[in-house]
N, C-alpha and C positions, 0 to 999 in steps of 0.2 A: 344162387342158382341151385337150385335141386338135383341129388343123383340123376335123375328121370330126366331131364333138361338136358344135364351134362352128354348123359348116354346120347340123346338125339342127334344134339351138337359136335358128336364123335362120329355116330352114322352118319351123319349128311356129310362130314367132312371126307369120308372116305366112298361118299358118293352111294350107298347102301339107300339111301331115302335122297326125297327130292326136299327141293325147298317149298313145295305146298305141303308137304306131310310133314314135315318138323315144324311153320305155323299152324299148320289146323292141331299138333299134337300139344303144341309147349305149355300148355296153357296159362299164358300170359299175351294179350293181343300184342305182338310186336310192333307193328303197324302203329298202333294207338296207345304207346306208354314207353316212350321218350326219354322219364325218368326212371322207369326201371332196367332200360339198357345202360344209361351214363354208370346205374348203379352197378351194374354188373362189371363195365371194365374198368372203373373207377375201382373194387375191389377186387378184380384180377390183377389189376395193374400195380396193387397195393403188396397182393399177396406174393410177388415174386418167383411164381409157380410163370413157365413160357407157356405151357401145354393150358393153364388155364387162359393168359393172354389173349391164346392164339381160339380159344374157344369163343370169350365174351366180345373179340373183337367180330367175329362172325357175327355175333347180335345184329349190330353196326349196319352191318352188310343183308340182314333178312329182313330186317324193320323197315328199309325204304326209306326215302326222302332223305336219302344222307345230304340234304343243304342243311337237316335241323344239328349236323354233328359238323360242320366245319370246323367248330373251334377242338373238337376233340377227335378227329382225324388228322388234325394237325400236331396235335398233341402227342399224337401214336407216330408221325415222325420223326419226332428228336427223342424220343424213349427207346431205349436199349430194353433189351429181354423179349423179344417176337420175333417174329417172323414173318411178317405180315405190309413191313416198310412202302416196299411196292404198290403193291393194294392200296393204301393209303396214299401215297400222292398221286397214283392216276386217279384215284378216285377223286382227289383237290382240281387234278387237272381237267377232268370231266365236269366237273362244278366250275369252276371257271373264276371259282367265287375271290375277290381281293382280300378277304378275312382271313385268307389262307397264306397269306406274303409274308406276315412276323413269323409263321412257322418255318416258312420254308428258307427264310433270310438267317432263321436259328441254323437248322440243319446245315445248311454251307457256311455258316461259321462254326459251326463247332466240328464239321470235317467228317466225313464218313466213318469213320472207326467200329459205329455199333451196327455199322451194317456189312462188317466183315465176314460175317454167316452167310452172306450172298455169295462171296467168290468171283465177285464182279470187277474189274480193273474200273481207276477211279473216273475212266471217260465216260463207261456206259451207266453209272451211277450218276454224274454229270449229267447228261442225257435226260432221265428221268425227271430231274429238277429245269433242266432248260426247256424241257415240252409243255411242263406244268405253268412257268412264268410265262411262257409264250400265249399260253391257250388263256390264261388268266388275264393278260394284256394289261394295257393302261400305261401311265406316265412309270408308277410305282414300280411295277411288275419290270418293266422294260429299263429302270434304273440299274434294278439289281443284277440282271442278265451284263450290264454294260460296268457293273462294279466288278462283276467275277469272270468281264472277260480279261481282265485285265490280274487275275490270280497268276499268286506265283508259283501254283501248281500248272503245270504246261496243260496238264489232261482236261484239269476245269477250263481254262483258256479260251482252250480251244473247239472245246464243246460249245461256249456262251459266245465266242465271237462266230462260229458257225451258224447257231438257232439267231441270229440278231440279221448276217446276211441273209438268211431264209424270212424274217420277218421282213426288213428290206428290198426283198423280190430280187436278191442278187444270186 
């Protein structure tokens, strides 16, 4: 990503331009080059830089059709160093998409820890994953809710045995 790019990706973050003036400006068709987004947070994500992270993850998010980034919006939620955790699984959970279940089956096994920047207690974190599984659906999806109702974190619990009665119509 270019100085010029970066600065864009800075304005629109703080809302100074909109999202049709940073594509009509980046010049790179967002929209229509797939490969040069993967590239970009693929080398944010490399470089260890959050501020750069949290930029190339925007790509993501301006390029459209995030069904063609399932497998790396899932990716962006078991990776520590953003800020962006959230975004990413409502965004899973708006796709609906099943591709997204080994990520999200990572992320509650390996336990919220890198999403301690949130400030969140671990039910409403909970939450976020049990909307995602829910709105994803299936046999798959509806296992895992019924694996981590049964966590022996109380907060997990009882968040997945909750979205499971809600799926239940109880």
């Amino acid at each position: 990503m270019t100085p010029a790019q970066r600065e864009l990706l800075e304005a629109y973050d703080v809302a100074a331009i909109d999202r049709d003036e940073v594509v009509r400006r980046f010049g790179v068709d967002l929209v229509g080059a797939p490969g040069f987004v993967r590239a970009e947070v693929e080398a944010a994500l490399a470089s260890g830089d959050e501020d750069a992270r949290d930029l190339a993850i925007e790509l993501v998010f301006l390029s459209g059709g995030l069904e063609r980034y399932v497998d790396l919006l899932g990716r962006l939620v078991v990776t520590p160093g953003h800020g962006q955790h959230q975004r990413c699984v409502r965004a899973l959970q708006r796709l609906g998409d099943p591709r997204a279940l080994p990520y999200l089956r990572q992320a509650l096994a390996q336990g919220f820890g890198h999403l301690d920047y949130t400030c969140s207690e671990t039910g409403v974190l909970a939450k976020w994953f049990s909307h995602a599984l829910a709105d994803i659906g299936g046999d798959e999806a509806l296992a895992l809710l019924r694996d981590y109702a049964a966590s022996d974190d109380p907060e997990i619990a009882a968040e997945m045995r909750y979205r499971l009665a809600k799926i239940d119509g109880r």
